[in-house]
Kinemage of the C-alpha trace (Angstrom):
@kinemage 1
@onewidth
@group {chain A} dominant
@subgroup {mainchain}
@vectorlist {calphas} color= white
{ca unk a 1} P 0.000 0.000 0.000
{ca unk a 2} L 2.560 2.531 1.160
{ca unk a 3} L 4.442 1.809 -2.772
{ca unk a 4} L 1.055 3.102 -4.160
{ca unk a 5} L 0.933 6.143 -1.726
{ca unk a 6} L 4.415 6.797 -2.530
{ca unk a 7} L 3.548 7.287 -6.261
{ca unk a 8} L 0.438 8.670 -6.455
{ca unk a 9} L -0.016 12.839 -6.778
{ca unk a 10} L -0.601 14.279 -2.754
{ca unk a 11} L -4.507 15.596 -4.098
{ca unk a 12} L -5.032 11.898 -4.854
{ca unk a 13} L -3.969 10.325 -1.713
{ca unk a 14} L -6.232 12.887 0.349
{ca unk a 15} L -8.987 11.848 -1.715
{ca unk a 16} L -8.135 8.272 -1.128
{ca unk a 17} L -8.530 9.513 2.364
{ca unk a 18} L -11.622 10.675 2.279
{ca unk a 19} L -13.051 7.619 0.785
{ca unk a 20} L -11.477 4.887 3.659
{ca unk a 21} L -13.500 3.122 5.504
{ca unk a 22} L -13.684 5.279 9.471
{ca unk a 23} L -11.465 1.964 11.140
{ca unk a 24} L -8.815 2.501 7.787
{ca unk a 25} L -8.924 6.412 9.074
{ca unk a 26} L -8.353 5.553 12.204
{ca unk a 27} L -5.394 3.465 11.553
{ca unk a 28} L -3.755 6.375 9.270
{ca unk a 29} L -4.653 9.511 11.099
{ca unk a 30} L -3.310 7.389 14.644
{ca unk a 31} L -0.403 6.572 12.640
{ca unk a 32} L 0.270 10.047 10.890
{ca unk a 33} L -0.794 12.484 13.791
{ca unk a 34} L 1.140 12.858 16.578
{ca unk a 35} L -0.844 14.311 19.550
{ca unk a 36} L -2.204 13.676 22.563
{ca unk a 37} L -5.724 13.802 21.396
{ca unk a 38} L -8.380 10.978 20.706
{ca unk a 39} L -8.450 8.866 17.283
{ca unk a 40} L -11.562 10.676 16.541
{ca unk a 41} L -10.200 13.862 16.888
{ca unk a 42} L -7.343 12.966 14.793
{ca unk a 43} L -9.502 11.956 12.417
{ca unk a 44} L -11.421 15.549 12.506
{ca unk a 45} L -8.096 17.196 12.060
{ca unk a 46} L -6.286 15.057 9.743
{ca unk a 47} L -8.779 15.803 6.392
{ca unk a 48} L -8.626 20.158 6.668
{ca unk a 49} L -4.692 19.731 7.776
{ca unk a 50} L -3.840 17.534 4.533
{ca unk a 51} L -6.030 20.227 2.268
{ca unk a 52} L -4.050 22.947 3.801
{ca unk a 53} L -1.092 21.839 3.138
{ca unk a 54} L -2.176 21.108 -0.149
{ca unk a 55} L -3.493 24.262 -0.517
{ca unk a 56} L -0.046 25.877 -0.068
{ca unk a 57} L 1.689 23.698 -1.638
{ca unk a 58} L -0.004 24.037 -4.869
{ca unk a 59} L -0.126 28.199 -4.315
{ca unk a 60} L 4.037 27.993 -3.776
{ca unk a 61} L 4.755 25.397 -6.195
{ca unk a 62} L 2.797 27.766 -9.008
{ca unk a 63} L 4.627 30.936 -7.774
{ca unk a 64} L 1.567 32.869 -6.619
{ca unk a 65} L 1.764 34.699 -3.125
{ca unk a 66} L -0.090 33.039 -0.197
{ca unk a 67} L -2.567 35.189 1.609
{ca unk a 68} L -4.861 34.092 4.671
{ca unk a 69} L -8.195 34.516 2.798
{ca unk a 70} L -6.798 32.421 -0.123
{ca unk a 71} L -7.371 29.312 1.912
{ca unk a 72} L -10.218 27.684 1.677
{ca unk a 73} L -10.336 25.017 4.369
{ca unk a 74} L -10.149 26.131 7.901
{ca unk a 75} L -8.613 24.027 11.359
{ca unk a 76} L -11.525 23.213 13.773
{ca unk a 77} L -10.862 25.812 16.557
{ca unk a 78} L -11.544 22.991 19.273
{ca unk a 79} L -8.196 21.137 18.095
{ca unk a 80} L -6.145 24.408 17.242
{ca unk a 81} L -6.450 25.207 20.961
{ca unk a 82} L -5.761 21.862 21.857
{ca unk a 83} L -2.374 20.928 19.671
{ca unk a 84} L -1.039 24.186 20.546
{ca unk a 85} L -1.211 23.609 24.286
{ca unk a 86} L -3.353 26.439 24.709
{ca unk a 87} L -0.972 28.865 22.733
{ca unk a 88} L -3.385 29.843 20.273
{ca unk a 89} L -6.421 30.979 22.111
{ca unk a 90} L -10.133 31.354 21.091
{ca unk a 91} L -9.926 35.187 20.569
{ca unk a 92} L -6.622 34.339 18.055
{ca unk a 93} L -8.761 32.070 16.079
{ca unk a 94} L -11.227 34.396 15.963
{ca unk a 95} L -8.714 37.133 14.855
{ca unk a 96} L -7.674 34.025 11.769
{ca unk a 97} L -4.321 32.510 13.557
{ca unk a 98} L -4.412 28.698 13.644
{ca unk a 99} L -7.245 28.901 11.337
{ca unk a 100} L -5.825 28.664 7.857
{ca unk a 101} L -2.570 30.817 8.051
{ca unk a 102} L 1.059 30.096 8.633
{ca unk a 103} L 0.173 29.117 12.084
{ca unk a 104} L -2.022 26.756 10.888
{ca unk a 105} L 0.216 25.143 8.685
{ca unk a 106} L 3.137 24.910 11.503
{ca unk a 107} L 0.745 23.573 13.687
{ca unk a 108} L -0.177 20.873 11.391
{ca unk a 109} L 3.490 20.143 10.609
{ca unk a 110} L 4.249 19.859 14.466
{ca unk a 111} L 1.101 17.127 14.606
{ca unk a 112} L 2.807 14.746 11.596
{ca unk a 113} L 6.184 15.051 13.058
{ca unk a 114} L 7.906 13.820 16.005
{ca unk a 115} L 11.418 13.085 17.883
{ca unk a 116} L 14.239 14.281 16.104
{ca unk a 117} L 12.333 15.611 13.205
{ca unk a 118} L 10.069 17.838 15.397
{ca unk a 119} L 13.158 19.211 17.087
{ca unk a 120} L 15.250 20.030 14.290
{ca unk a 121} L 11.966 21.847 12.510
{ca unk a 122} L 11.206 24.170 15.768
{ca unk a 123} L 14.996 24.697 16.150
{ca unk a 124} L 14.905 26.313 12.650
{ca unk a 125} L 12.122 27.786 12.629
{ca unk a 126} L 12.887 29.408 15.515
{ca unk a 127} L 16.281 30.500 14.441
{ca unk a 128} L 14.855 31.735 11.198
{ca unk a 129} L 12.141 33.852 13.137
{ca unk a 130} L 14.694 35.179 15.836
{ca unk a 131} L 17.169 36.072 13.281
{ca unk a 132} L 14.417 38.001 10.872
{ca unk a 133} L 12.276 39.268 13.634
{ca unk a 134} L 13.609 43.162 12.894
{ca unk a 135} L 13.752 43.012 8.997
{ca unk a 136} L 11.401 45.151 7.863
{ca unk a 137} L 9.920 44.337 4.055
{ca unk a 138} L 7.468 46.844 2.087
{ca unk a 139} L 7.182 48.590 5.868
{ca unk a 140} L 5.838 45.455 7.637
{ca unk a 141} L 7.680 42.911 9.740
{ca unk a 142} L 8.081 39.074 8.636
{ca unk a 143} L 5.603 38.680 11.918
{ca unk a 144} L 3.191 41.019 10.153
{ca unk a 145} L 3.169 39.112 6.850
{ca unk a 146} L 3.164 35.771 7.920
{ca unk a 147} L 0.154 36.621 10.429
{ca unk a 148} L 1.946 35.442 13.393
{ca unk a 149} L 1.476 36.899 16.590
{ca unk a 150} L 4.491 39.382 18.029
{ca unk a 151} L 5.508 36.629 20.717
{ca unk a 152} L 4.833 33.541 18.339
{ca unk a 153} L 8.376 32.223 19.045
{ca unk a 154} L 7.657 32.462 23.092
{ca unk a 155} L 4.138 30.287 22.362
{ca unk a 156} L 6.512 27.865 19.608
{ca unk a 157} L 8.619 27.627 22.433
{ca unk a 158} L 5.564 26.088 24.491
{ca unk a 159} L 4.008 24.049 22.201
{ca unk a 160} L 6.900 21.936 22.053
């Protein structure tokens, strides 16, 4: 099965996805998400976290620029409180972080990745933000256009 996965376009293998059978999702999503929440709640999160990511992959890999609104699938505000560990708060999703931003799509990268992986990803990002937090592009800050809140690395930092 995983050979077919392996060679099969990403939109096809969410599709595939949607069609399973709910005890084939719950093997996948428990194998692919990597959270402390339920196998139904993995299941809720895994279908709008694989469309995001498709989403920008398909908007970077065809050179156009990524904005919030450009997103059409959203994370269910329940479980972008809940994988963050609280960092992103009701009134954030509310103001579109964790919903279908750059926040969103971290926060879906931090669910399929663990151990090493994980570490190495929030290392960099975090040395990427740190080291770009003052640069200042068409008068806003990386912050600004990425949507992410002023202390996003201090919450990063406690959502590991």
């Amino acid at each position: 099965m995983l050979e077919l996965i392996n060679n099969i376009p990403f939109g096809l293998t969410i599709q595939l996805y949607k069609i399973m059978q709910s005890s084939e999702k719950s093997y996948i999503s428990n194998s692919l998400v990597h959270s402390e929440i339920t196998i139904e709640d993995k299941k809720r999160l895994l279908d709008p976290a694989l469309q995001i990511l498709r989403e920008y992959r398909n908007k970077i890999a065809h050179g156009k620029k990524i904005f919030v609104n450009s997103i059409t699938n959203k994370m269910p505000k329940r479980l972008v409180i809940q994988i963050s560990n609280n960092q992103i708060k009701n009134e954030d999703y509310i103001d579109g972080i964790g919903k279908n931003d750059m926040v969103a799509v971290i926060l879906i990268i931090l669910c399929l990745t663990r151990g090493l992986t994980r570490e190495l990803f929030i290392t960099e990002l975090s040395n990427s933000l740190a080291a770009s937090k003052d640069f200042i592009f068409s008068g806003r800050t990386l912050f600004n256009l990425l949507n992410l809140p002023p202390d996003f690395l201090e919450r990063l930092d406690k959502m590991k």
